[in-house]
N, C-alpha and C positions, 0 to 999 in steps of 0.2 A: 485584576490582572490587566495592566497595561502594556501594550505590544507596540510597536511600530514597526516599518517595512523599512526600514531603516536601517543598515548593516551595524552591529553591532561588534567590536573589537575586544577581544578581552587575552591576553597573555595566561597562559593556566602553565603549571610544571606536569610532566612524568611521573609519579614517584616510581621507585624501585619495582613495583608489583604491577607496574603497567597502569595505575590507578591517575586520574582528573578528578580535579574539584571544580565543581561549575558555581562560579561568582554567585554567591546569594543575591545580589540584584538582577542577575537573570534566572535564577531558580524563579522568584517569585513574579516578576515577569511573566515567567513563564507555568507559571504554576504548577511546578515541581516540585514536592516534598520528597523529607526523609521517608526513605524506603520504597517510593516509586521506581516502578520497572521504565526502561525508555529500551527503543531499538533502535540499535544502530548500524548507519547502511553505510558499504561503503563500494564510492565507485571511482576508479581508478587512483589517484591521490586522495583524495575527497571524502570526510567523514561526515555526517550527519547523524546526529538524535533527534528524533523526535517520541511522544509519546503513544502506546500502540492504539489508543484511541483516533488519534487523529491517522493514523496510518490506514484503518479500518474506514475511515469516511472519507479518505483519498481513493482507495479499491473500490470503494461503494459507489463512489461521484464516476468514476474511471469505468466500471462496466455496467453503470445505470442502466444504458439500452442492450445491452446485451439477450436481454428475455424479448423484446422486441425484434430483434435480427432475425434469433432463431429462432422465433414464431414463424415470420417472414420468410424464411427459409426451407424450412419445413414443408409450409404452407406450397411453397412452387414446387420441391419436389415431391409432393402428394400429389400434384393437380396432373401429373407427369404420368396418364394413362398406359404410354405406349413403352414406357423403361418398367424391366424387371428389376429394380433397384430392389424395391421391398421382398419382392421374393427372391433375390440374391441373399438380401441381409437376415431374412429369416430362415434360408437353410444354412447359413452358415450358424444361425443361432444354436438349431436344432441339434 
């Protein structure tokens, strides 16, 4: 699978049923076969495919630190002897 970052142009038709054919020199490009799922995003004009794999390791790279924060987070309002935060949040559990 050969990629470049490099804009790639390609002309596709409609058909009737709303359906695109994706250029078999970018299917394989891209390493897309028959029968793969791809998700598609769309934001304002702007359509994008891509594969749900790589979508998964764009959220994954994107809230990396997340467990981090909210350790850190945590961590200060714990240390916060003189706030009844927790026994706020635990009768309202109750």
């Amino acid at each position: 699978m050969t990629t470049t970052n490099e804009p790639t142009f390609k002309k596709v038709k409609v058909s009737a049923k709303g359906q695109i054919s994706i250029p078999v020199k970018v299917q394989r490009e891209m390493g897309i076969e028959k029968g793969d799922e791809l998700i598609m995003i769309r934001k304002g004009r702007r359509i994008v495919l891509e594969k749900p794999e790589k979508i998964a390791k764009l959220l994954e790279d994107e809230f990396a630190d997340l467990d981090e924060i909210t350790e850190a987070s945590l961590a200060r309002m714990w240390s916060r002897k003189g706030e009844d935060v927790w026994n706020r949040y635990l009768k309202a559990e109750a």
